[in-house]
Jmol script that loads the backbone (N, CA, C; Angstrom):
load data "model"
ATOM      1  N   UNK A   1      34.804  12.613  17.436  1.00  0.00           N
ATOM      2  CA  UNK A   1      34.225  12.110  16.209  1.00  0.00           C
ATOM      3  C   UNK A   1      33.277  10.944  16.497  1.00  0.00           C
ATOM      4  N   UNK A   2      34.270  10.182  17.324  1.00  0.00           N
ATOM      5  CA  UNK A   2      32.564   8.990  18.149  1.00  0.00           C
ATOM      6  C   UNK A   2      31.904   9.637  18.294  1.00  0.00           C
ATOM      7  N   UNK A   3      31.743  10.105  19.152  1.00  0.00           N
ATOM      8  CA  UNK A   3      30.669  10.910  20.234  1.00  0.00           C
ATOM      9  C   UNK A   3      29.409  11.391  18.934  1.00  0.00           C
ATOM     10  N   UNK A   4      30.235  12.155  17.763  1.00  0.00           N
ATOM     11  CA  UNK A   4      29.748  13.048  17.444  1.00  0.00           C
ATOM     12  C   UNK A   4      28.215  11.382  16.152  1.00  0.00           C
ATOM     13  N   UNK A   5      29.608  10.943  15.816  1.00  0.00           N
ATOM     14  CA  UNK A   5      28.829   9.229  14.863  1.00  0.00           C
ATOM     15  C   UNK A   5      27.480   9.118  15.786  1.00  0.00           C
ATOM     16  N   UNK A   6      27.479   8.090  16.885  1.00  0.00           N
ATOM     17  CA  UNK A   6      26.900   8.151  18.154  1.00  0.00           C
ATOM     18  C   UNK A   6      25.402   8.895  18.043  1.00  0.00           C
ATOM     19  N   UNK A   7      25.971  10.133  18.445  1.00  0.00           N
ATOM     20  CA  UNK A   7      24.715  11.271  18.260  1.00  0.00           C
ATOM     21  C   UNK A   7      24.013  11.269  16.677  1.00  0.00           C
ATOM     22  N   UNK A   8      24.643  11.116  15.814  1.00  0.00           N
ATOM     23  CA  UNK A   8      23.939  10.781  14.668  1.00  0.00           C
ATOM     24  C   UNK A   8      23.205   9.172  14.440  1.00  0.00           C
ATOM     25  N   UNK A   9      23.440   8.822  14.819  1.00  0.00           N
ATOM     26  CA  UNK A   9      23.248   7.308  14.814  1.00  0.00           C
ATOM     27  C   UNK A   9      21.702   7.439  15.778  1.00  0.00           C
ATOM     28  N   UNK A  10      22.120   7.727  16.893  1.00  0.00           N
ATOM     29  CA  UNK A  10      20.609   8.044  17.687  1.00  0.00           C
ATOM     30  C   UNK A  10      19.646   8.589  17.426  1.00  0.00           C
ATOM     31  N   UNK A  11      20.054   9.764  16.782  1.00  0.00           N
ATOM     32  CA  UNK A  11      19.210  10.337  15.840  1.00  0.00           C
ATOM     33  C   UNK A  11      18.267   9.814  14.604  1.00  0.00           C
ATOM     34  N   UNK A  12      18.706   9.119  13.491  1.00  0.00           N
ATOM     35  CA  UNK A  12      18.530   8.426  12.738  1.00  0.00           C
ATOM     36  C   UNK A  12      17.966   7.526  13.387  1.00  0.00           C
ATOM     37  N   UNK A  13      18.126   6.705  14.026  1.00  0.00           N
ATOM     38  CA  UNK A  13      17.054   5.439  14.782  1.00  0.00           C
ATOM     39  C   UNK A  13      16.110   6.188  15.409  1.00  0.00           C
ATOM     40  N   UNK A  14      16.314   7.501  15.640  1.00  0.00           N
ATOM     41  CA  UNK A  14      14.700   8.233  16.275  1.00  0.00           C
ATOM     42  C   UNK A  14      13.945   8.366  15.461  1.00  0.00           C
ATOM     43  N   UNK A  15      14.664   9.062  14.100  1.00  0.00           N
ATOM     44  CA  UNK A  15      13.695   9.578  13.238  1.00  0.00           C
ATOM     45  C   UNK A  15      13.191   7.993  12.635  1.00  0.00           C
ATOM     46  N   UNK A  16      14.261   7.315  12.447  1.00  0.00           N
ATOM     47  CA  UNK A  16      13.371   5.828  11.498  1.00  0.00           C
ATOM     48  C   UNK A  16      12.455   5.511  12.459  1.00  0.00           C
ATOM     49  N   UNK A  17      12.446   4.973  13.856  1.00  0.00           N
ATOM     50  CA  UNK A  17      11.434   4.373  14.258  1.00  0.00           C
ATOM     51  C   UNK A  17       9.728   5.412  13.884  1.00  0.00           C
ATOM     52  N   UNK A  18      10.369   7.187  14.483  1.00  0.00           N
ATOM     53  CA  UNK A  18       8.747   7.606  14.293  1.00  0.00           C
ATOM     54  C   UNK A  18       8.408   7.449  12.862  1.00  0.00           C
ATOM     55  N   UNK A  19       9.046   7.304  11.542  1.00  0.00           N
ATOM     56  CA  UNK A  19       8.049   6.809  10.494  1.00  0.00           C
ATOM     57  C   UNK A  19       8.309   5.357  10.052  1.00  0.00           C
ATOM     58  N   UNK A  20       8.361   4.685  10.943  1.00  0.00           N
ATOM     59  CA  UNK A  20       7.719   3.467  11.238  1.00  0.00           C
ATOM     60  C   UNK A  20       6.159   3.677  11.817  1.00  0.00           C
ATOM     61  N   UNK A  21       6.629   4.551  12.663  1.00  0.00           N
ATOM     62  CA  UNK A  21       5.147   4.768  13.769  1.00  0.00           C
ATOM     63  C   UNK A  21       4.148   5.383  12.632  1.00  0.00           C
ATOM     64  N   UNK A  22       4.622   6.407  11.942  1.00  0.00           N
ATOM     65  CA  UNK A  22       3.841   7.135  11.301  1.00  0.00           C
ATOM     66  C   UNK A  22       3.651   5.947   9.844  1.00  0.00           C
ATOM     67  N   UNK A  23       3.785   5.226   9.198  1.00  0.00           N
ATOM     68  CA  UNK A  23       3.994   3.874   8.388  1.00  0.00           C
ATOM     69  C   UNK A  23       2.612   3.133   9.457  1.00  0.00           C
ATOM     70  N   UNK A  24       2.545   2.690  10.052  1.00  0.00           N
ATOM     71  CA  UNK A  24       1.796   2.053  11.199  1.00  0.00           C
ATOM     72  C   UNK A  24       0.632   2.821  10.947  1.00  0.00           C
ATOM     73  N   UNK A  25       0.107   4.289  11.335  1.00  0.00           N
ATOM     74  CA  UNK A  25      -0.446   5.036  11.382  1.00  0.00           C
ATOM     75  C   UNK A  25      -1.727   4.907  10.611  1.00  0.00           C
ATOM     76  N   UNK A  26      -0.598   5.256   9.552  1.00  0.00           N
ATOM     77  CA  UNK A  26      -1.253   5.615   8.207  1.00  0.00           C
ATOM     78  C   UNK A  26      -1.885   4.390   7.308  1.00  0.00           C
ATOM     79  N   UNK A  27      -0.949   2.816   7.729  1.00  0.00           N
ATOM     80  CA  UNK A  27      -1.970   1.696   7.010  1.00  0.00           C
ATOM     81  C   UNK A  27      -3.394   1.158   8.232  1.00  0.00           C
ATOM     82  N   UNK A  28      -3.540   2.296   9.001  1.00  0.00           N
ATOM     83  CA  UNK A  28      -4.672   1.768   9.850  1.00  0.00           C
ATOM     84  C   UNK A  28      -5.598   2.608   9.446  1.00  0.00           C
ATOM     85  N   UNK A  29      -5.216   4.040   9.165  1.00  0.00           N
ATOM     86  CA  UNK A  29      -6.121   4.700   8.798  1.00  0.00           C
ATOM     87  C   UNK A  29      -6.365   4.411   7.121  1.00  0.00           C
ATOM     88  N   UNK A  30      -5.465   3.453   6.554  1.00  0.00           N
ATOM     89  CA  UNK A  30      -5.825   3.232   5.158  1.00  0.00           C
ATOM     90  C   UNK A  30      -7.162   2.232   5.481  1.00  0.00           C
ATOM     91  N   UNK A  31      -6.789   1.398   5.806  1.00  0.00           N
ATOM     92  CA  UNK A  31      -7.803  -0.230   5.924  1.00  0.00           C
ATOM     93  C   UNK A  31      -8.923   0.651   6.550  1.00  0.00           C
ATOM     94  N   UNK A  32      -9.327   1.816   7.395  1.00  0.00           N
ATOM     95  CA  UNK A  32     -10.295   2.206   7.861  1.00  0.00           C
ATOM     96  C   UNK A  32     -11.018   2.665   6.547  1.00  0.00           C
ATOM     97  N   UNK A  33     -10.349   3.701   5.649  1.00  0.00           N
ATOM     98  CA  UNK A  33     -10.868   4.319   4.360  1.00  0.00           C
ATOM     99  C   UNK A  33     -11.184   3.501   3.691  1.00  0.00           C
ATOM    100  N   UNK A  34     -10.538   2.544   3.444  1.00  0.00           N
ATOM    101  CA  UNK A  34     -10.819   1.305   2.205  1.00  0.00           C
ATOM    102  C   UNK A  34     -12.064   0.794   2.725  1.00  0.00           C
ATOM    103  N   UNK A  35     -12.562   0.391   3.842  1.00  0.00           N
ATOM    104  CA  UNK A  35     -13.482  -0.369   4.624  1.00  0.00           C
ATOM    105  C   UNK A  35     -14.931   1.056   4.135  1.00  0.00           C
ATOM    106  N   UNK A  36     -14.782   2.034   4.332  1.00  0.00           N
ATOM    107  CA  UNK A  36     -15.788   3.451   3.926  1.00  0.00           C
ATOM    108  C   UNK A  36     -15.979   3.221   2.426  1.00  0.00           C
ATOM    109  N   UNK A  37     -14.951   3.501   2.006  1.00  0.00           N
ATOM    110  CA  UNK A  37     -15.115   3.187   0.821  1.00  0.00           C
ATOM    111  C   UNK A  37     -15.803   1.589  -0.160  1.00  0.00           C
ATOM    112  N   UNK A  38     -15.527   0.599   0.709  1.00  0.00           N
ATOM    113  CA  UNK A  38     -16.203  -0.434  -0.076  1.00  0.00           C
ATOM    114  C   UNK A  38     -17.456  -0.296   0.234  1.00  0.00           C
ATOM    115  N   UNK A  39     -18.451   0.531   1.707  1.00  0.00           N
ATOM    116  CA  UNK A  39     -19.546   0.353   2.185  1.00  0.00           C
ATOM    117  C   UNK A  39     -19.758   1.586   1.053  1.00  0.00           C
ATOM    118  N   UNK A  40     -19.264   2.659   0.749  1.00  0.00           N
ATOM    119  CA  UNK A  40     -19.846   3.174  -0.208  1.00  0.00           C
ATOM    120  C   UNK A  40     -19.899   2.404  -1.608  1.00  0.00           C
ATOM    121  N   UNK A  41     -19.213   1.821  -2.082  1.00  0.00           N
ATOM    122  CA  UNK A  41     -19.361   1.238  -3.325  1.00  0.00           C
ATOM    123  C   UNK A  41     -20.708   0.359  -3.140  1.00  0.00           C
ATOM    124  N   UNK A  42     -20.734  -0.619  -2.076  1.00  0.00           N
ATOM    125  CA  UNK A  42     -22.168  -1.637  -1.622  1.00  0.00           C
ATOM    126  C   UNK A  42     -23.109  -0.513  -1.737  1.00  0.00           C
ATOM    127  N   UNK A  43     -23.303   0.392  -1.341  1.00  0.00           N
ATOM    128  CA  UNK A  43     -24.621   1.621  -1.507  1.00  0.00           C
ATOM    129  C   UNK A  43     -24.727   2.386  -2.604  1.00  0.00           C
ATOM    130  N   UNK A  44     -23.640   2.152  -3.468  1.00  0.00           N
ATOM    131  CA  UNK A  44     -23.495   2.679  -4.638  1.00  0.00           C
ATOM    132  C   UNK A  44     -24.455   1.579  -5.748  1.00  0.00           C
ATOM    133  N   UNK A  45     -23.909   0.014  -5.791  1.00  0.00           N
ATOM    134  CA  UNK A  45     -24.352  -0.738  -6.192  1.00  0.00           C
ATOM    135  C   UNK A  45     -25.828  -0.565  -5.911  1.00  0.00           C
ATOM    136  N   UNK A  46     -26.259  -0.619  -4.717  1.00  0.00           N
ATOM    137  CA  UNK A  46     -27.643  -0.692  -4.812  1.00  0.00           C
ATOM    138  C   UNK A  46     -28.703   0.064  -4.587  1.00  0.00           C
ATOM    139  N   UNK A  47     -28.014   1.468  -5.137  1.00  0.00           N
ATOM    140  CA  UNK A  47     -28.806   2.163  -5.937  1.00  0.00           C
ATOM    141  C   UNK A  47     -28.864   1.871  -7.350  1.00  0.00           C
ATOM    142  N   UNK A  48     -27.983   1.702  -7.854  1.00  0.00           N
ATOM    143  CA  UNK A  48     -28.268   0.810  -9.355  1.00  0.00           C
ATOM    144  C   UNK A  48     -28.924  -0.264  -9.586  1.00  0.00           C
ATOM    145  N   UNK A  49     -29.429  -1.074  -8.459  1.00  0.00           N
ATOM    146  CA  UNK A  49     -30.561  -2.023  -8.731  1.00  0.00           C
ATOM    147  C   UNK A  49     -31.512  -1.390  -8.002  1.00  0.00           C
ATOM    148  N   UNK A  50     -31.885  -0.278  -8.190  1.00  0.00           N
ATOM    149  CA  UNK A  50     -32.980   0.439  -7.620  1.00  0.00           C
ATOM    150  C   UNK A  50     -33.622   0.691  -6.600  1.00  0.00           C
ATOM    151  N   UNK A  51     -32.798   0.516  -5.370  1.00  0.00           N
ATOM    152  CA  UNK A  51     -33.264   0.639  -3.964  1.00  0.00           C
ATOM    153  C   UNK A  51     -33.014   1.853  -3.785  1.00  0.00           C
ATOM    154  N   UNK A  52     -33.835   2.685  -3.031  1.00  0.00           N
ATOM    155  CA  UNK A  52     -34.005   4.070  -2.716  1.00  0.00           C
ATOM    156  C   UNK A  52     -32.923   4.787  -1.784  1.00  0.00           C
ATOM    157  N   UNK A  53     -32.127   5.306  -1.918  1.00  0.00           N
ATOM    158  CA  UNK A  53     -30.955   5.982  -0.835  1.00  0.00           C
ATOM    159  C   UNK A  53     -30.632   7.360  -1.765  1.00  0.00           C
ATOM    160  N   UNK A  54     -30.434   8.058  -0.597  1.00  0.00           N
ATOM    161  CA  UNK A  54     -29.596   9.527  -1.077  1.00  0.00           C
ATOM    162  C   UNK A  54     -28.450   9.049  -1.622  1.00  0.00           C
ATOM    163  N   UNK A  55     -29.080   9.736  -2.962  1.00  0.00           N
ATOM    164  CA  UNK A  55     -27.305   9.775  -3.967  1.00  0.00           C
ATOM    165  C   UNK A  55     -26.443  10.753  -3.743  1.00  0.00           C
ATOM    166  N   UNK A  56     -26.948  11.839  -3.245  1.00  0.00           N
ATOM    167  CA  UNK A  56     -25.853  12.829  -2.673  1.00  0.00           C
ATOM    168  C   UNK A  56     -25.140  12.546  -1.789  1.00  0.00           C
ATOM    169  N   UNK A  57     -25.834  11.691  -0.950  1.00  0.00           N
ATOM    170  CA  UNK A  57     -25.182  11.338   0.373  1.00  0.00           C
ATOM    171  C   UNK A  57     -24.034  10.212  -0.270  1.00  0.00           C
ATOM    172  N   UNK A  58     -24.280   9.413  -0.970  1.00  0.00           N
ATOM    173  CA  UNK A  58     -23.416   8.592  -1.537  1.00  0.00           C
ATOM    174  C   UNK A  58     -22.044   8.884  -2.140  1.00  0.00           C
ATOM    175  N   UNK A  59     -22.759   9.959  -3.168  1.00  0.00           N
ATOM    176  CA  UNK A  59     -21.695  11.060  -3.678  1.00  0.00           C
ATOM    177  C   UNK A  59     -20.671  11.186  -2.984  1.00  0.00           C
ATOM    178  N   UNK A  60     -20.872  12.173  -2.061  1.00  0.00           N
ATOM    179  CA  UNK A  60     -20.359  12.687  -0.744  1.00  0.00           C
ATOM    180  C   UNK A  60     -19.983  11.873  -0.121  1.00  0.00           C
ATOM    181  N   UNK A  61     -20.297  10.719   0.216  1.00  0.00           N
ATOM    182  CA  UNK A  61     -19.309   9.773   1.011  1.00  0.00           C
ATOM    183  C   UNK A  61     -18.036   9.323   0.577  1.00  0.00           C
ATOM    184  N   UNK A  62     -18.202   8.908  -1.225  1.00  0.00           N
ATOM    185  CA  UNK A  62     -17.165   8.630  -1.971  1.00  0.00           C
ATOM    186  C   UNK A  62     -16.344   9.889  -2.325  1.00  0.00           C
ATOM    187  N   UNK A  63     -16.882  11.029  -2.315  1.00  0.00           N
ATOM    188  CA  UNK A  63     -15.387  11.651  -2.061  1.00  0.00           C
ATOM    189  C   UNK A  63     -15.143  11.510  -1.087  1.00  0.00           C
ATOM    190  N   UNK A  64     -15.648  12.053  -0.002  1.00  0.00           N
ATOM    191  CA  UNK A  64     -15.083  12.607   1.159  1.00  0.00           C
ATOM    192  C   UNK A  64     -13.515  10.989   1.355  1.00  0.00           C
ATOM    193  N   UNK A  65     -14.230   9.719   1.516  1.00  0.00           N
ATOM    194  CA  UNK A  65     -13.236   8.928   1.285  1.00  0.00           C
ATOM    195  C   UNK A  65     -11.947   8.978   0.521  1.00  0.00           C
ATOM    196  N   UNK A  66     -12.061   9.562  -0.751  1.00  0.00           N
ATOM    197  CA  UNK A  66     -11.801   9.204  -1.967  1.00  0.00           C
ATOM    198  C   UNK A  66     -10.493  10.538  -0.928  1.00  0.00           C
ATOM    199  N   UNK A  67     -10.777  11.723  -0.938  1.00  0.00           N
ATOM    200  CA  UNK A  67     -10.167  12.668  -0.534  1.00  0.00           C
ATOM    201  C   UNK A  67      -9.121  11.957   0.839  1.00  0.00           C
ATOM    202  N   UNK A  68      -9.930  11.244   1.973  1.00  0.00           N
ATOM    203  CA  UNK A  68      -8.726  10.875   3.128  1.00  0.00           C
ATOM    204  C   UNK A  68      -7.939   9.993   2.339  1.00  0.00           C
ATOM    205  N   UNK A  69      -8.182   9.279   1.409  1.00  0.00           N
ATOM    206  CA  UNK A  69      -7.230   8.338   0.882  1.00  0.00           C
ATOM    207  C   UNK A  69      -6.146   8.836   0.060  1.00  0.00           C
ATOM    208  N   UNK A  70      -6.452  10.176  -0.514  1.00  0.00           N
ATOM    209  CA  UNK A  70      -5.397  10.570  -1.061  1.00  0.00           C
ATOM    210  C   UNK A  70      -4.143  11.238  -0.131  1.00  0.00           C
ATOM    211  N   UNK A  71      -4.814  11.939   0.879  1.00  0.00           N
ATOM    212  CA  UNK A  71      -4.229  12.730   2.007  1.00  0.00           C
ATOM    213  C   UNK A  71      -3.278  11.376   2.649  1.00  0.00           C
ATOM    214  N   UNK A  72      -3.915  10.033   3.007  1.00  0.00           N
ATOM    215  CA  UNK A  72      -3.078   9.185   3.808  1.00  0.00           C
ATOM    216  C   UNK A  72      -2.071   8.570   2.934  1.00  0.00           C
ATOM    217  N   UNK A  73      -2.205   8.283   1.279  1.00  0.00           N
ATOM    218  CA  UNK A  73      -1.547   7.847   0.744  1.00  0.00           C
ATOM    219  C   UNK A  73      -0.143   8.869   0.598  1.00  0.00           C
ATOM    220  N   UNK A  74      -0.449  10.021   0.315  1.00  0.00           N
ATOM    221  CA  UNK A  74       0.720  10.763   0.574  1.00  0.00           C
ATOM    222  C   UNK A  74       1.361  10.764   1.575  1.00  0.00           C
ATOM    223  N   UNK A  75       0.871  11.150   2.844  1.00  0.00           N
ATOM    224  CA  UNK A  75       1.704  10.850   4.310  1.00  0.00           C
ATOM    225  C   UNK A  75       1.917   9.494   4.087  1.00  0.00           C
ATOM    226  N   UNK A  76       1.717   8.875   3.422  1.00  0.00           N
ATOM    227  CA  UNK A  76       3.048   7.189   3.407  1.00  0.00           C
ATOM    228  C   UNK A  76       3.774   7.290   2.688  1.00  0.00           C
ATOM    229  N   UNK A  77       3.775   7.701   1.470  1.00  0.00           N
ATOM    230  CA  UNK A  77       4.784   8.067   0.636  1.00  0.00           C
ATOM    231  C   UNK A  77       5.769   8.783   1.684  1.00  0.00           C
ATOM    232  N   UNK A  78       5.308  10.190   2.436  1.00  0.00           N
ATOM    233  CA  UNK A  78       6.416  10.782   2.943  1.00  0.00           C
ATOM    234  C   UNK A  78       7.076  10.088   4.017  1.00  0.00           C
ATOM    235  N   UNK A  79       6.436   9.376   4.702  1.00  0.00           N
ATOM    236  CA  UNK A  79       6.937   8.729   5.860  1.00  0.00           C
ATOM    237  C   UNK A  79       7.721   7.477   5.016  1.00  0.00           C
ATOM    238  N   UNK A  80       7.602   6.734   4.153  1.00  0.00           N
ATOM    239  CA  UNK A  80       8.204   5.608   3.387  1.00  0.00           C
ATOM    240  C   UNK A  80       9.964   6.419   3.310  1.00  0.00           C
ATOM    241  N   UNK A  81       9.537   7.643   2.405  1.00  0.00           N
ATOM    242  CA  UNK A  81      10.697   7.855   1.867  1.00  0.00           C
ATOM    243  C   UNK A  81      11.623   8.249   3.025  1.00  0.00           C
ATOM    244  N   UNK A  82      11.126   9.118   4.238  1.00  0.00           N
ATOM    245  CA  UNK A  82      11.533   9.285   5.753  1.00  0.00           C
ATOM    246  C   UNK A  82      12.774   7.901   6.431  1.00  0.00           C
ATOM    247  N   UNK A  83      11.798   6.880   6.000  1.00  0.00           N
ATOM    248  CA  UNK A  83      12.395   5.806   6.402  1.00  0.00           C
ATOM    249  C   UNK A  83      13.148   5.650   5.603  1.00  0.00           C
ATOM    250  N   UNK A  84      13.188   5.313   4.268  1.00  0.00           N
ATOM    251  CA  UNK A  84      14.331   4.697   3.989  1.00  0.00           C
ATOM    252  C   UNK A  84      15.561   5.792   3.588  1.00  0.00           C
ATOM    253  N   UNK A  85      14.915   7.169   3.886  1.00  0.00           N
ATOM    254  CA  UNK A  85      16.498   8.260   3.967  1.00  0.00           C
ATOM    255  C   UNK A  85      17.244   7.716   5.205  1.00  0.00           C
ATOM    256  N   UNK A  86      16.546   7.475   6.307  1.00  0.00           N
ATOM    257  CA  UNK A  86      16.904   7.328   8.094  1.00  0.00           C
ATOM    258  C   UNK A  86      18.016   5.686   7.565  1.00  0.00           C
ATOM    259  N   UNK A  87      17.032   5.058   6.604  1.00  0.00           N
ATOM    260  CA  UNK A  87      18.036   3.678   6.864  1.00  0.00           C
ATOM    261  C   UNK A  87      19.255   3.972   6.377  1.00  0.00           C
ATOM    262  N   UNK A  88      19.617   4.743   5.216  1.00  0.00           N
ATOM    263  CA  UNK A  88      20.646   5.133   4.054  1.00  0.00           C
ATOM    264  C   UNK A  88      21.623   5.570   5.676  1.00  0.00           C
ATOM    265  N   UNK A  89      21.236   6.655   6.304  1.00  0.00           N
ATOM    266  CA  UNK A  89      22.071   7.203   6.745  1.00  0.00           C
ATOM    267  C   UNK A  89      22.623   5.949   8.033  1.00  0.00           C
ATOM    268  N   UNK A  90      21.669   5.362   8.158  1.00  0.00           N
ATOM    269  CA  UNK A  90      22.256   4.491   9.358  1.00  0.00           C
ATOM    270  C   UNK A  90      23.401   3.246   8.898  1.00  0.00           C
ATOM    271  N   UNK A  91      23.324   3.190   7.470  1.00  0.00           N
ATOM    272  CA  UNK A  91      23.910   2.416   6.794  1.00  0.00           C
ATOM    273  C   UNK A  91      25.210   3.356   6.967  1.00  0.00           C
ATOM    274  N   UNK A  92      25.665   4.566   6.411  1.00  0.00           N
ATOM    275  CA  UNK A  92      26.925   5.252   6.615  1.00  0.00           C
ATOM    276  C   UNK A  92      27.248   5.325   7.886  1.00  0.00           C
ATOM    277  N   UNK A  93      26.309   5.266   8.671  1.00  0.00           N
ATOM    278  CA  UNK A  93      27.486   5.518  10.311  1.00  0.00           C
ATOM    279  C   UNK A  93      28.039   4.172  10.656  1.00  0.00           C
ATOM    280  N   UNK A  94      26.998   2.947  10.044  1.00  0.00           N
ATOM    281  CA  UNK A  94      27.573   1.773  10.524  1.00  0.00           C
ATOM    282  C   UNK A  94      29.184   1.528   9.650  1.00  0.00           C
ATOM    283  N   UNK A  95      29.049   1.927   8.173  1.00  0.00           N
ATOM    284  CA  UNK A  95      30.329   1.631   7.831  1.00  0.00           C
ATOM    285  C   UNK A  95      31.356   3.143   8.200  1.00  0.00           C
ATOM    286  N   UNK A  96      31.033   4.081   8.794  1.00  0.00           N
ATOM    287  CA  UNK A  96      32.195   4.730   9.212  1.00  0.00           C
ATOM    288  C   UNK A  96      32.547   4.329  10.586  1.00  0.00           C
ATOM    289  N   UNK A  97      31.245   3.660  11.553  1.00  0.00           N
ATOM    290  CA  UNK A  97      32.485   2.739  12.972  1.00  0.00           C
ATOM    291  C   UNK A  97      32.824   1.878  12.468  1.00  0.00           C
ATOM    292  N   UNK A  98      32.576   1.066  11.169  1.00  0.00           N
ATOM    293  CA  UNK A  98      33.688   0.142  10.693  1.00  0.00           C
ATOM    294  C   UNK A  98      34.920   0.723  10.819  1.00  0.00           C
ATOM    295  N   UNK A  99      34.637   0.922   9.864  1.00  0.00           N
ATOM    296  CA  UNK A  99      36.010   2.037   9.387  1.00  0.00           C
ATOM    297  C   UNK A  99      36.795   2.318  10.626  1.00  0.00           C
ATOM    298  N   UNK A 100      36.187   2.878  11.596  1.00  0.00           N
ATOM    299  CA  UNK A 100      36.731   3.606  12.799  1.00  0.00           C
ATOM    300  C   UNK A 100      37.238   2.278  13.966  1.00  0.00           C
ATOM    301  N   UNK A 101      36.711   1.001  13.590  1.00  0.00           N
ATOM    302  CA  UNK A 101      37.184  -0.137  14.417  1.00  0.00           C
ATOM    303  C   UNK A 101      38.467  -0.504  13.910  1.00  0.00           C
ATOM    304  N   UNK A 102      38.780  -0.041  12.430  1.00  0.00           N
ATOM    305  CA  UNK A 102      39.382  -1.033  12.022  1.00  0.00           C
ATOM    306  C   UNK A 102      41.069  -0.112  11.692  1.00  0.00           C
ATOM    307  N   UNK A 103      40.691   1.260  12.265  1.00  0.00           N
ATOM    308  CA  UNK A 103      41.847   1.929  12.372  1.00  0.00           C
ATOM    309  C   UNK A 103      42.210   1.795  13.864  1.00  0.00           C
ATOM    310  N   UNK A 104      41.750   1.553  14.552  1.00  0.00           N
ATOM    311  CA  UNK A 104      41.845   1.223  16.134  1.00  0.00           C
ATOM    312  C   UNK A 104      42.724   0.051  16.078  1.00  0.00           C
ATOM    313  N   UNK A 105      42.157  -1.051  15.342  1.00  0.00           N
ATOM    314  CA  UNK A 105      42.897  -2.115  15.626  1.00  0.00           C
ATOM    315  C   UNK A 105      44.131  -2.103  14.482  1.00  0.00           C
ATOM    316  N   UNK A 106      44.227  -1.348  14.037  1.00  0.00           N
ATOM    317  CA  UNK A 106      45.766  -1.168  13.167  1.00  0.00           C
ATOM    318  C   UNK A 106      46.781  -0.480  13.826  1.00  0.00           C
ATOM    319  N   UNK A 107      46.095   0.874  15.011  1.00  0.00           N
ATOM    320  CA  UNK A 107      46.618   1.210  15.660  1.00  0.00           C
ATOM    321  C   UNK A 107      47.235   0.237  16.783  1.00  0.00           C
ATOM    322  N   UNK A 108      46.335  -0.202  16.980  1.00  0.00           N
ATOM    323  CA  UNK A 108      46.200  -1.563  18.267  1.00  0.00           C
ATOM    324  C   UNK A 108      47.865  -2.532  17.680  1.00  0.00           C
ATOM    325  N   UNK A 109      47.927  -2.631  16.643  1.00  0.00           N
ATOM    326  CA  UNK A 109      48.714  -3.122  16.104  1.00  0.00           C
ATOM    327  C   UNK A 109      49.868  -2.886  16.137  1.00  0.00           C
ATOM    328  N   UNK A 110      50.066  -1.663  15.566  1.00  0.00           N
ATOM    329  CA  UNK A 110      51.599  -1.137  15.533  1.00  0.00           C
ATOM    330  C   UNK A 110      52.075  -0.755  16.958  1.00  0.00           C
ATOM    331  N   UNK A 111      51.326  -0.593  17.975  1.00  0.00           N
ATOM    332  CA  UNK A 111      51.836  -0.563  19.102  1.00  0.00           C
ATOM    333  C   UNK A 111      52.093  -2.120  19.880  1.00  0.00           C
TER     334      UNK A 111
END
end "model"
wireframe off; spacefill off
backbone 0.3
color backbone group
């Protein structure tokens, strides 16, 4: 039943750290989009004070942004919720080796 806690426990700290990693990931590739996206809004602006630039191209930049930001915001959502399922469970193995210390030392006891 150790052995078996143990192996779950390792597990769970594997999976939490990679969406940590993937958490990491995804706010680098956010701050990259946000950074596209404000240079599109600055080229957006100034075509409205009348400086000459492709509005299609503008267009098109603000989705195409508009689109990775939705794609990365979801992979954080999934990786968020990843993590904090991984913590839930790491929370139960820690209180079942409680548990499991504290029948040891009762055992420990009566002998």
């Amino acid at each position: 039943f150790v052995q078996q806690t143990k192996w779950s426990l390792q597990l769970m700290t594997q999976r939490a750290l990679e969406a940590e990693s993937n958490v990491e990931k995804l706010k680098q590739e956010i701050s990259i989009l946000q950074g596209e996206l404000e240079s599109s809004k600055v080229e957006n602006e100034n075509l409205r004070a009348g400086q000459t630039t492709d509005l299609g191209a503008v267009k098109n930049n603000i989705d195409f942004a508009l689109q990775n930001l939705h794609k990365i915001i979801t992979g954080a959502n999934w990786s968020i919720s990843q993590l904090a399922s991984g913590a839930e469970s790491l929370h139960f193995v820690a209180e079942v080796l409680e548990s499991t210390g504290k029948i040891s030392e009762v055992e420990v006891e009566k002998e």
